[in-house]
mmCIF file as gemmi writes it, N, C-alpha and C atoms, coordinates in Angstrom:
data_model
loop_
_atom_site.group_PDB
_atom_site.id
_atom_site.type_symbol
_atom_site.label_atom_id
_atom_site.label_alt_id
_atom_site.label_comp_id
_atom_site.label_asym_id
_atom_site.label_entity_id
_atom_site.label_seq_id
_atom_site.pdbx_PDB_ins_code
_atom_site.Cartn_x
_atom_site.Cartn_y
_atom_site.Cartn_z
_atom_site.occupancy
_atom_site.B_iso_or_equiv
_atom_site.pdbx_formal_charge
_atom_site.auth_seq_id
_atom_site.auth_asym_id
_atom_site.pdbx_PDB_model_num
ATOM 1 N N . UNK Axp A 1 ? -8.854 -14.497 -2.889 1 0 ? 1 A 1
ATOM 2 C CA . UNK Axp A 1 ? -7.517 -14.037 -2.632 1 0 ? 1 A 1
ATOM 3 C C . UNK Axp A 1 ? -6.956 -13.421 -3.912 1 0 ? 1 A 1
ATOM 4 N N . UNK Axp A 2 ? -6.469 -12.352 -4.051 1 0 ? 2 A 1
ATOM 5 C CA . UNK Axp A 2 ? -5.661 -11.83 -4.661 1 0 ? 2 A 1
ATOM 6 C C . UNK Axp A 2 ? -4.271 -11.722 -4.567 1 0 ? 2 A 1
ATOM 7 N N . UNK Axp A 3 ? -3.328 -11.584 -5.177 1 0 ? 3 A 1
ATOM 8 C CA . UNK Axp A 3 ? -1.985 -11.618 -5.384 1 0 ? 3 A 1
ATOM 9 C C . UNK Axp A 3 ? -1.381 -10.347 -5.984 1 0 ? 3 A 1
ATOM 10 N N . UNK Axp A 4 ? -0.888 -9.304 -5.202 1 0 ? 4 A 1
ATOM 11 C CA . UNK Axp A 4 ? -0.45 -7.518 -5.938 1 0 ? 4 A 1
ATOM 12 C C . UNK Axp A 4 ? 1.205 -8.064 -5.549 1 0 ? 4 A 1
ATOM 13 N N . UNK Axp A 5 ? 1.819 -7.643 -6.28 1 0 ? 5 A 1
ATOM 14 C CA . UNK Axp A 5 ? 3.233 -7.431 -6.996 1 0 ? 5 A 1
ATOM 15 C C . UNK Axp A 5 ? 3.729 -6.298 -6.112 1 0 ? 5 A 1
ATOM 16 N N . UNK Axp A 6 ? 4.17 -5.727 -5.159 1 0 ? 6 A 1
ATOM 17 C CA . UNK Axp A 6 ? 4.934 -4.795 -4.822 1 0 ? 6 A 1
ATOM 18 C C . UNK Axp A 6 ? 6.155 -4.348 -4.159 1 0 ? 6 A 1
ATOM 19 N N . UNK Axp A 7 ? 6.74 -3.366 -3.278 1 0 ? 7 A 1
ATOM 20 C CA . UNK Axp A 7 ? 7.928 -2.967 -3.054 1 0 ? 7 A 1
ATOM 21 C C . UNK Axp A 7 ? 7.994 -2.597 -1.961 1 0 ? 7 A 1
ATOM 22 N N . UNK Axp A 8 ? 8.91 -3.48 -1.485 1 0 ? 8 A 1
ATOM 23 C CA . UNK Axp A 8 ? 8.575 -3.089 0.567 1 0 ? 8 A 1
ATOM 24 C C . UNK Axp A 8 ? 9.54 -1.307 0.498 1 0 ? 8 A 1
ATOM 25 N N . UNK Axp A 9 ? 8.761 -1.236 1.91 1 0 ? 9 A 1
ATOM 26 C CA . UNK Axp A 9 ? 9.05 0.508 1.937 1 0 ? 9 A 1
ATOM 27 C C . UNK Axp A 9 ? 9.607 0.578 3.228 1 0 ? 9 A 1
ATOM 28 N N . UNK Axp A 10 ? 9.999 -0.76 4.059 1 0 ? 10 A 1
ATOM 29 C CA . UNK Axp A 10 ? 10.846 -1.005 5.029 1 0 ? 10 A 1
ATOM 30 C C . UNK Axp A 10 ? 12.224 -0.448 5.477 1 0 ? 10 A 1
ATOM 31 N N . UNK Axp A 11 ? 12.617 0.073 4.012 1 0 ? 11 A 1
ATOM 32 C CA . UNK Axp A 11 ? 14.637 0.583 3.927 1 0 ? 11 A 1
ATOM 33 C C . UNK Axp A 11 ? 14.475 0.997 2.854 1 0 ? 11 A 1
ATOM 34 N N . UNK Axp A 12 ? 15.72 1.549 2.143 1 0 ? 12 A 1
ATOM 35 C CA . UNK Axp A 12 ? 16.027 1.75 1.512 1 0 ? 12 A 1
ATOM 36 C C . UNK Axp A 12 ? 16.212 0.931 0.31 1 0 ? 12 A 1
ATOM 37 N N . UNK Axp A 13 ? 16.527 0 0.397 1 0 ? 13 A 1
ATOM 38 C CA . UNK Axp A 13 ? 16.545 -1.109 -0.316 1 0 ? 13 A 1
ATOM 39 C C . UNK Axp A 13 ? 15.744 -1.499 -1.327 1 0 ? 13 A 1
ATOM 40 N N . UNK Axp A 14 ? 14.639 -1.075 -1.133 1 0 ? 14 A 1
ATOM 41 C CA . UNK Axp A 14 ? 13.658 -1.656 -2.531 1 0 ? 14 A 1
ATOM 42 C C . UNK Axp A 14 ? 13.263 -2.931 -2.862 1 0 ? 14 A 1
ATOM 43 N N . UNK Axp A 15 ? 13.021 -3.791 -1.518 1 0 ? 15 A 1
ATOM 44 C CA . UNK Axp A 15 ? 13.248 -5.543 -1.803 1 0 ? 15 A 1
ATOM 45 C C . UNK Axp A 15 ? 11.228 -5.567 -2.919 1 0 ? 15 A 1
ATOM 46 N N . UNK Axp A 16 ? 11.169 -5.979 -4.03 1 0 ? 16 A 1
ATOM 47 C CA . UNK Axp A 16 ? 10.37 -7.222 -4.22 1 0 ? 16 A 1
ATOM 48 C C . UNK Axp A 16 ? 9.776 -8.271 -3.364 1 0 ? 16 A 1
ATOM 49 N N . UNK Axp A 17 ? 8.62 -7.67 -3.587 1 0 ? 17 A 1
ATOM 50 C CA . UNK Axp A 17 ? 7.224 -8.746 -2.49 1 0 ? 17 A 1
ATOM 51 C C . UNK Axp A 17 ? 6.249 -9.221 -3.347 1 0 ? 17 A 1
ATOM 52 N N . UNK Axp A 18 ? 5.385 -9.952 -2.718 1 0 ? 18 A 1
ATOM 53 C CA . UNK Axp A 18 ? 4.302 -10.339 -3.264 1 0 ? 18 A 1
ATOM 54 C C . UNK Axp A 18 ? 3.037 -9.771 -2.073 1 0 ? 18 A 1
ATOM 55 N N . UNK Axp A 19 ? 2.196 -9.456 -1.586 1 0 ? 19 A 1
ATOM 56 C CA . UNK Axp A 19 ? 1.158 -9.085 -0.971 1 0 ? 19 A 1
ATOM 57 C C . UNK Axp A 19 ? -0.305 -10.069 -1.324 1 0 ? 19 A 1
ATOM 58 N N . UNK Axp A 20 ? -0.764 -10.559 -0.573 1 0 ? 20 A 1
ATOM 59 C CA . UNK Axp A 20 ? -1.958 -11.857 -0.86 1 0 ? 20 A 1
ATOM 60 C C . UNK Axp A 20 ? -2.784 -10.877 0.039 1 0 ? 20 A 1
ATOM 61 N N . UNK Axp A 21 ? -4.052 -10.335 -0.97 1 0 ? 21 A 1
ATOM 62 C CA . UNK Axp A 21 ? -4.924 -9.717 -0.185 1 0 ? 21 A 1
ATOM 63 C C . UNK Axp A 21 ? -6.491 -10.183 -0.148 1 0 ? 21 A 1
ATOM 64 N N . UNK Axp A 22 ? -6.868 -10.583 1.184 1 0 ? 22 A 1
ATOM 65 C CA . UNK Axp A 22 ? -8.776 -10.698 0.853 1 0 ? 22 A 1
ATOM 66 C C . UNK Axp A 22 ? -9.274 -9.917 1.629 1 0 ? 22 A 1
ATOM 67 N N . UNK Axp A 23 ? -10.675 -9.411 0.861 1 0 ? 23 A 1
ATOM 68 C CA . UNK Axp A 23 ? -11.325 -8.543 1.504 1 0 ? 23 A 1
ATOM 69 C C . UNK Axp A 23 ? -10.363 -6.807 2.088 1 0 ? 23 A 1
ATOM 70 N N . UNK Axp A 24 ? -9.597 -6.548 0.822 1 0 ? 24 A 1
ATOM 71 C CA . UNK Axp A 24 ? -9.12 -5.307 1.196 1 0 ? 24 A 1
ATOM 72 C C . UNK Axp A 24 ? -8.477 -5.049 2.115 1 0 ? 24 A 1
ATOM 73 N N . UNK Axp A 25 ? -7.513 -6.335 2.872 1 0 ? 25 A 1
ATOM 74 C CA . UNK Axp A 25 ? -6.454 -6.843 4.198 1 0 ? 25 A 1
ATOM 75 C C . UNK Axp A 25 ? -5.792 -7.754 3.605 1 0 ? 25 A 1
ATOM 76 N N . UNK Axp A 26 ? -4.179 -7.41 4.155 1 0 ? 26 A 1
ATOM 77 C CA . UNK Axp A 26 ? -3.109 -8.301 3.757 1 0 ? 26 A 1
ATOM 78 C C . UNK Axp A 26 ? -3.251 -9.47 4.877 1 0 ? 26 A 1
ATOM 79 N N . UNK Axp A 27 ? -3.759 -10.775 3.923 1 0 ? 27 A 1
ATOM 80 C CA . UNK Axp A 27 ? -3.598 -11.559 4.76 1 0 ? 27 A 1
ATOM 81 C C . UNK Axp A 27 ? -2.013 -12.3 4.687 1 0 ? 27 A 1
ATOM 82 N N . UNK Axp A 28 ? -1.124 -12.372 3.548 1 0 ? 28 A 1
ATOM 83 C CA . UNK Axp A 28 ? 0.166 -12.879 3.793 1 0 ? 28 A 1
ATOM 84 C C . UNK Axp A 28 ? 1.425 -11.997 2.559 1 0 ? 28 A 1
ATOM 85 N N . UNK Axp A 29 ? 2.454 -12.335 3.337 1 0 ? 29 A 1
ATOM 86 C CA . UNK Axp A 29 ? 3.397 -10.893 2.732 1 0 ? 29 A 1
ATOM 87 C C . UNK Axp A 29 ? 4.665 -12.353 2.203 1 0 ? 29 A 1
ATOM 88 N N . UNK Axp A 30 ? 4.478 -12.43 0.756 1 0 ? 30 A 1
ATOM 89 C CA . UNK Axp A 30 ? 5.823 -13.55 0.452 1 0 ? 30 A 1
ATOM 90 C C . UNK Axp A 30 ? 7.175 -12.984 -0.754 1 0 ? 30 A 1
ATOM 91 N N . UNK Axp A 31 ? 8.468 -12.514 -0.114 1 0 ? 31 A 1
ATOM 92 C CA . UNK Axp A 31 ? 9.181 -12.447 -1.168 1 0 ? 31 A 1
ATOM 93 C C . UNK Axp A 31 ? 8.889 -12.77 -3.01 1 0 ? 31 A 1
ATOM 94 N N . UNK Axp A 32 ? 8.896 -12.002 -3.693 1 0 ? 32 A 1
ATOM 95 C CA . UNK Axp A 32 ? 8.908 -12.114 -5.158 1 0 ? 32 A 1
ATOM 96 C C . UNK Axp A 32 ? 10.468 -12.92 -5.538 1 0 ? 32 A 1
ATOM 97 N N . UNK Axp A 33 ? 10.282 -14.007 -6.057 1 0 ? 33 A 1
ATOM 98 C CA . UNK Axp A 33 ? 11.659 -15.059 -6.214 1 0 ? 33 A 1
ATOM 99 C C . UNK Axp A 33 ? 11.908 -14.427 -7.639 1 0 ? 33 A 1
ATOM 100 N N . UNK Axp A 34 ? 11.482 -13.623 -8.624 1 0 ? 34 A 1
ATOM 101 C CA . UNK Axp A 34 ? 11.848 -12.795 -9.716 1 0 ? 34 A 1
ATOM 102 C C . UNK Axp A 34 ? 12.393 -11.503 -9.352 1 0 ? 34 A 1
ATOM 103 N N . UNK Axp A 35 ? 12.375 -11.445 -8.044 1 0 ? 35 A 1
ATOM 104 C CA . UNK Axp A 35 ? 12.938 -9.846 -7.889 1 0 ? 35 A 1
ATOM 105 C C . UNK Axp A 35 ? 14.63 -9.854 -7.933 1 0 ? 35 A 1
ATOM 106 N N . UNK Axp A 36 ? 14.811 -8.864 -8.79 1 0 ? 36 A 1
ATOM 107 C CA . UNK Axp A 36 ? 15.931 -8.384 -9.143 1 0 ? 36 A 1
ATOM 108 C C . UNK Axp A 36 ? 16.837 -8.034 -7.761 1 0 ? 36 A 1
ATOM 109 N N . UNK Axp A 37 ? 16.535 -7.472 -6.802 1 0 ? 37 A 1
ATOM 110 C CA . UNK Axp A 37 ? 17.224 -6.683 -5.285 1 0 ? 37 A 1
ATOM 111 C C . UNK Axp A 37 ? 17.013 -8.263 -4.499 1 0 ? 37 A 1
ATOM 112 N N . UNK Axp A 38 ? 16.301 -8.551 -4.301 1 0 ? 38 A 1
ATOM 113 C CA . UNK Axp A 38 ? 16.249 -9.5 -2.879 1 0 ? 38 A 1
ATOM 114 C C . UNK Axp A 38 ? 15.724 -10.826 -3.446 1 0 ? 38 A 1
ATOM 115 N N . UNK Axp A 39 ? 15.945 -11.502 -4.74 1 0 ? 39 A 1
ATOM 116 C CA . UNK Axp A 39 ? 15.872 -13.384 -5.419 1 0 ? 39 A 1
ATOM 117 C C . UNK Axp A 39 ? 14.606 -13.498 -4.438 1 0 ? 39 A 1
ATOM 118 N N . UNK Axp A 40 ? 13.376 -12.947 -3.723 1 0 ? 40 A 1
ATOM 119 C CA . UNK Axp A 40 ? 12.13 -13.695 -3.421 1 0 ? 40 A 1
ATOM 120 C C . UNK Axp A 40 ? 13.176 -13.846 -1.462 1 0 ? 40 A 1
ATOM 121 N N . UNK Axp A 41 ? 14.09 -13.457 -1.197 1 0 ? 41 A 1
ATOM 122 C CA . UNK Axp A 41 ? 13.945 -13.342 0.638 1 0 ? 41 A 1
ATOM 123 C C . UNK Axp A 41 ? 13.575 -11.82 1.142 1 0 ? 41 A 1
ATOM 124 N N . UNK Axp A 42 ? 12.999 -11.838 2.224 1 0 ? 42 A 1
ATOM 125 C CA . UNK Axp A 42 ? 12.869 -10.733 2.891 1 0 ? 42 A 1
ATOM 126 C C . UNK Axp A 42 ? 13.515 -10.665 4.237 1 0 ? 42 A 1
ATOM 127 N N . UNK Axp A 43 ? 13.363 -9.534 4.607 1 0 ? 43 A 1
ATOM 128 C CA . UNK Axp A 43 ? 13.768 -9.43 6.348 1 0 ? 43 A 1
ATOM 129 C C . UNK Axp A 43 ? 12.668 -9.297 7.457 1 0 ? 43 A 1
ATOM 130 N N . UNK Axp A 44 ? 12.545 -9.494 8.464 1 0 ? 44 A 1
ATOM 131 C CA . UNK Axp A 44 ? 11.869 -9.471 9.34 1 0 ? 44 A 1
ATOM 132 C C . UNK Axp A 44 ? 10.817 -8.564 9.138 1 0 ? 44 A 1
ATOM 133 N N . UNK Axp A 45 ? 11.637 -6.877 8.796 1 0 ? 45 A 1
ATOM 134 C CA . UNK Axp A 45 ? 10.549 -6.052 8.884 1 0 ? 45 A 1
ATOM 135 C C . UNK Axp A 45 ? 9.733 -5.662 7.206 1 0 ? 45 A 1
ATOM 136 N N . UNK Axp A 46 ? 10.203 -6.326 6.371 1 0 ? 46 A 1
ATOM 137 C CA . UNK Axp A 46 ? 9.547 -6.61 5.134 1 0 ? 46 A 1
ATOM 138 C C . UNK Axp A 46 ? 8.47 -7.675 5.383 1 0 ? 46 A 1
ATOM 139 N N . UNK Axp A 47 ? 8.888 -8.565 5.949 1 0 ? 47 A 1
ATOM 140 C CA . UNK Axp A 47 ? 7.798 -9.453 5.93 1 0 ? 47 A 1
ATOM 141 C C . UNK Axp A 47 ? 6.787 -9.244 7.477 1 0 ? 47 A 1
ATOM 142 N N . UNK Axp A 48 ? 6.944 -9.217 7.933 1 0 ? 48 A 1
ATOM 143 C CA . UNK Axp A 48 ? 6.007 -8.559 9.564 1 0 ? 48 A 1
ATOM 144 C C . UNK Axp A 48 ? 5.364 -7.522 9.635 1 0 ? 48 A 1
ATOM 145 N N . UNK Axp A 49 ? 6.056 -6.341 9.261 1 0 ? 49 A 1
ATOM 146 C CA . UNK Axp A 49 ? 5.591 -5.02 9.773 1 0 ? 49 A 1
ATOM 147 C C . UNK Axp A 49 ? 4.472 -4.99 9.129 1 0 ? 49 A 1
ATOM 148 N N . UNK Axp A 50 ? 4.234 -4.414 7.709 1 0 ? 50 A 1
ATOM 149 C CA . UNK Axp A 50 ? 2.789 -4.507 7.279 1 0 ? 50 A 1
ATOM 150 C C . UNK Axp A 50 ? 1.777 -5.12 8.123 1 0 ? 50 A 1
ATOM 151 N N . UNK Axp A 51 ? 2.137 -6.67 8.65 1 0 ? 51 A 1
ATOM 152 C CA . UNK Axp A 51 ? 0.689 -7.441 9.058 1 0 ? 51 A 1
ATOM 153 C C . UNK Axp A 51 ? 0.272 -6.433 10.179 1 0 ? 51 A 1
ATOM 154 N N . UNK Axp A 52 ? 1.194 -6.045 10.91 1 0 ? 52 A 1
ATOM 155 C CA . UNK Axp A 52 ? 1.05 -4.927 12.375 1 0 ? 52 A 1
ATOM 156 C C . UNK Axp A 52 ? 0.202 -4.056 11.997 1 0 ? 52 A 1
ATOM 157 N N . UNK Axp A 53 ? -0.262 -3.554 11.161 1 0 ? 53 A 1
ATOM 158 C CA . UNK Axp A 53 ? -0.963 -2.264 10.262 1 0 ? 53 A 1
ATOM 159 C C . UNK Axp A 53 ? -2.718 -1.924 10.657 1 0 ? 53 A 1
ATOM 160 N N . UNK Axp A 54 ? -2.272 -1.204 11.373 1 0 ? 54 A 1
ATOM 161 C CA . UNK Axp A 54 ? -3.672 -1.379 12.373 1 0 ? 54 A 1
ATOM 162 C C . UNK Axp A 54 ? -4.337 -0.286 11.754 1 0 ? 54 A 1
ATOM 163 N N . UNK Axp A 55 ? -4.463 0.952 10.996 1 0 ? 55 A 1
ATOM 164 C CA . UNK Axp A 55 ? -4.744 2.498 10.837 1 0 ? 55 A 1
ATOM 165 C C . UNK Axp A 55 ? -6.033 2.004 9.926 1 0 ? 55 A 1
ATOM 166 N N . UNK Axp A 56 ? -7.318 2.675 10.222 1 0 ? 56 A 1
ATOM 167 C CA . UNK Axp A 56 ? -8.054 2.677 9.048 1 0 ? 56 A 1
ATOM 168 C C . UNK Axp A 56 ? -7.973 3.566 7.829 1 0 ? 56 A 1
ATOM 169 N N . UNK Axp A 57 ? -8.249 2.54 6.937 1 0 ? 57 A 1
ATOM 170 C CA . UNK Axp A 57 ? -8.172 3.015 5.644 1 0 ? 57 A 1
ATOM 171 C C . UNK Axp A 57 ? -8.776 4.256 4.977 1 0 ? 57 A 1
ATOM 172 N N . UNK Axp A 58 ? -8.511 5.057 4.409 1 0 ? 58 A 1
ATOM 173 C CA . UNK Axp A 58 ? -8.895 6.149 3.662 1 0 ? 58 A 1
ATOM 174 C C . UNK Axp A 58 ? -9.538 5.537 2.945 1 0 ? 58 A 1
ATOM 175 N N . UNK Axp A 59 ? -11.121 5.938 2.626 1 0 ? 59 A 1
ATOM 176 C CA . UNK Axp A 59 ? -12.343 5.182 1.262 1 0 ? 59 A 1
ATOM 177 C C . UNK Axp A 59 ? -13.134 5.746 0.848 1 0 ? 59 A 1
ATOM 178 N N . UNK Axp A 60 ? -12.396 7.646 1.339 1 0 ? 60 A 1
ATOM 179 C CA . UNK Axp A 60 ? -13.387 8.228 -0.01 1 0 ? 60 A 1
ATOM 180 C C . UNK Axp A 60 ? -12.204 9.591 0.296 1 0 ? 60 A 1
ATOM 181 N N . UNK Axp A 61 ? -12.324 10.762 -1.072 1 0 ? 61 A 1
ATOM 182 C CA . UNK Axp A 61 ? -11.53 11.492 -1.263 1 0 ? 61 A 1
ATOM 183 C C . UNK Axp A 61 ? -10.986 12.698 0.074 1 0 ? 61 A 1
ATOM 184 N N . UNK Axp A 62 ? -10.385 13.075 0.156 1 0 ? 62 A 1
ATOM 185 C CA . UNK Axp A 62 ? -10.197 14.522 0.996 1 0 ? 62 A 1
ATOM 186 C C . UNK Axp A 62 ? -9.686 15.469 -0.108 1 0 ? 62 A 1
ATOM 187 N N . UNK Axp A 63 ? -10.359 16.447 0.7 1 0 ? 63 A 1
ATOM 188 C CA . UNK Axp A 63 ? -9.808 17.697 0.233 1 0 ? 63 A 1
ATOM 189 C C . UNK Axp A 63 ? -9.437 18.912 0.96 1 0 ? 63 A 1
ATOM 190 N N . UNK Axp A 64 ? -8.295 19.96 0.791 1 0 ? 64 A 1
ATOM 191 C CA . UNK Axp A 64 ? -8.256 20.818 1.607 1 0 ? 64 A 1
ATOM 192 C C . UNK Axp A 64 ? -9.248 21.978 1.838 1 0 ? 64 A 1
ATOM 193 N N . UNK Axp A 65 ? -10.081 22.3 2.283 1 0 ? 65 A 1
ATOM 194 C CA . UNK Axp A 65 ? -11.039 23.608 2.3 1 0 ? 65 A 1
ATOM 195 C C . UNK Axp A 65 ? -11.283 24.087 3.728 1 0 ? 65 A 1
ATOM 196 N N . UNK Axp A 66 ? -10.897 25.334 3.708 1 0 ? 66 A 1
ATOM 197 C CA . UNK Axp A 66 ? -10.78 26.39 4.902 1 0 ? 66 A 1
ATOM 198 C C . UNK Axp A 66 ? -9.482 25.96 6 1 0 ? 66 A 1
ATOM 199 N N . UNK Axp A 67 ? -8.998 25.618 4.761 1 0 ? 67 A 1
ATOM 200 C CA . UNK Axp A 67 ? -7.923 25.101 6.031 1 0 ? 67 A 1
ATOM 201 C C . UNK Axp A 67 ? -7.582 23.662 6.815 1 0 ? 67 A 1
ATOM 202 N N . UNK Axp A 68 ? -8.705 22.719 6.557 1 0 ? 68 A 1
ATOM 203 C CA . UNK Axp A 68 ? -8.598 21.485 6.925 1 0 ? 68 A 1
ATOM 204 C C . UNK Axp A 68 ? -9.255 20.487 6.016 1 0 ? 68 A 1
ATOM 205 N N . UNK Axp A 69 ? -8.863 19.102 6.54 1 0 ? 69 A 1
ATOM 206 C CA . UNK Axp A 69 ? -9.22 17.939 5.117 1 0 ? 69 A 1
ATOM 207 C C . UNK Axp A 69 ? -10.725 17.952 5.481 1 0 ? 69 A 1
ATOM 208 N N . UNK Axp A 70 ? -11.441 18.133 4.648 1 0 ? 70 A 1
ATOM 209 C CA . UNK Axp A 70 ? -12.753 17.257 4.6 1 0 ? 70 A 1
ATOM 210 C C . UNK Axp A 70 ? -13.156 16.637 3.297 1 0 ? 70 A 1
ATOM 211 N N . UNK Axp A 71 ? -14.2 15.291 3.536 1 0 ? 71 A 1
ATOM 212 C CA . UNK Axp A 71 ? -14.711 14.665 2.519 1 0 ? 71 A 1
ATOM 213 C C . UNK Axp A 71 ? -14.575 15.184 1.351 1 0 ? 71 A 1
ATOM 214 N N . UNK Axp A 72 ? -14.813 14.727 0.053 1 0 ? 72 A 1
ATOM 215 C CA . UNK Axp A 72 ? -15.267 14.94 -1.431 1 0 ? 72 A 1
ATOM 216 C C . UNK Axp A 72 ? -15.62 14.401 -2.059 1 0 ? 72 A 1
ATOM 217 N N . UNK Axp A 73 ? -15.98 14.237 -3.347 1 0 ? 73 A 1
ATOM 218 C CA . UNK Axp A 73 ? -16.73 13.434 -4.121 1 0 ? 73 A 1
ATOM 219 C C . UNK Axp A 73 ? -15.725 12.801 -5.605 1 0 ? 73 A 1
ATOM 220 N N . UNK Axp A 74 ? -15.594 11.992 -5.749 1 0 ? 74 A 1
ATOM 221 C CA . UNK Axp A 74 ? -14.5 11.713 -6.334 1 0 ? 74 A 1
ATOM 222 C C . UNK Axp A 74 ? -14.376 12.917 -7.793 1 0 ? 74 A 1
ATOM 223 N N . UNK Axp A 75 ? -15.692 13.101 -8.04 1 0 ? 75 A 1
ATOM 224 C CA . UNK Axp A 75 ? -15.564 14.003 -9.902 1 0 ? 75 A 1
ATOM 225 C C . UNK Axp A 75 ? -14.953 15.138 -9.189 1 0 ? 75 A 1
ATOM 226 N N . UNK Axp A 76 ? -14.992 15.883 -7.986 1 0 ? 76 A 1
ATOM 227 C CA . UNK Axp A 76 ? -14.44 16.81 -7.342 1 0 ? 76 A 1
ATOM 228 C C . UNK Axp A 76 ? -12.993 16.666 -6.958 1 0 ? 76 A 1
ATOM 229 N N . UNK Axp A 77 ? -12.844 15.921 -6.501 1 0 ? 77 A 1
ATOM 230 C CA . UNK Axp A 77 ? -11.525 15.738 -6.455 1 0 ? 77 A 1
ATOM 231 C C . UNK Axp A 77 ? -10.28 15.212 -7.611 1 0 ? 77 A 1
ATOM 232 N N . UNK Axp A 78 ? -10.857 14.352 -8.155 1 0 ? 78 A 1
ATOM 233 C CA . UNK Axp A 78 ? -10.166 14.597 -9.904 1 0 ? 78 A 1
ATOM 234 C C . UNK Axp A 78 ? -10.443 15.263 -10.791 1 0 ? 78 A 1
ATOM 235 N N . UNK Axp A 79 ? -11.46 16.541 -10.257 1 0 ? 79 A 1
ATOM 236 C CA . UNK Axp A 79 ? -11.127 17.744 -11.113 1 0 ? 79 A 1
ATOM 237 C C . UNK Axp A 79 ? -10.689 18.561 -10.601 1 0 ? 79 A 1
ATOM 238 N N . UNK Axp A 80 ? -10.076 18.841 -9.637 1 0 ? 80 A 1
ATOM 239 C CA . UNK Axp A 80 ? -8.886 19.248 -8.812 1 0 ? 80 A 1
ATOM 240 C C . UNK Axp A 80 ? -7.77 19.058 -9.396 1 0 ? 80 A 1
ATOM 241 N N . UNK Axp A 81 ? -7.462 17.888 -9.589 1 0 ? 81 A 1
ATOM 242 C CA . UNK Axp A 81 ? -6.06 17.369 -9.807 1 0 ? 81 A 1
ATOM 243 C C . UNK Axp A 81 ? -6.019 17.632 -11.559 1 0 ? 81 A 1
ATOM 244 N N . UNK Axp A 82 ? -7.042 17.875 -12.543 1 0 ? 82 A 1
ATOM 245 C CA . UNK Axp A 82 ? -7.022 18.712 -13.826 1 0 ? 82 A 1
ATOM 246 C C . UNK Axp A 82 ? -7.459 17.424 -14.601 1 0 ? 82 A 1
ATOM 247 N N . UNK Axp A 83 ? -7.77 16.173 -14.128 1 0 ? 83 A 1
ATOM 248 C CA . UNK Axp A 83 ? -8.324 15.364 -15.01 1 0 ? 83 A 1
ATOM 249 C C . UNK Axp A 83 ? -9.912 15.218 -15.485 1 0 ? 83 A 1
């Protein structure tokens, strides 16, 4: 289990979360009690919505060519972006 630090994207608001992830899936979503906006509570859709998150994941680069996304190779695609 891992533990990422982040910022629900629920409102406007900007509440402080915590995210507990294994295996590259949020298994539990807990208020940050150091957060400055929301003292560690959330609302329904801060803490719920994420788990709902059904879309598979993006796990390798796209790029635009001829007009639509296809695959890339990561040295290709961050030398795109000028790095």
């Amino acid at each position: 289990m891992t533990q990422i630090k982040s910022v629900c994207v629920g409102c406007s608001v900007g509440c402080s979360l915590n995210l507990i992830v294994h295996d590259n899936r949020i298994v539990r979503i807990e208020g940050d009690w150091d957060g400055a906006v929301n003292h560690g509570l959330l609302c329904e859709h801060g803490r719920y919505d994420p788990m709902q998150n059904t879309h598979d994941r993006i796990t390798t680069p796209l790029m635009r060519k001829n007009g639509k996304l296809e695959p890339a190779t990561w040295d290709e695609a961050l030398g795109a972006c000028g790095r």
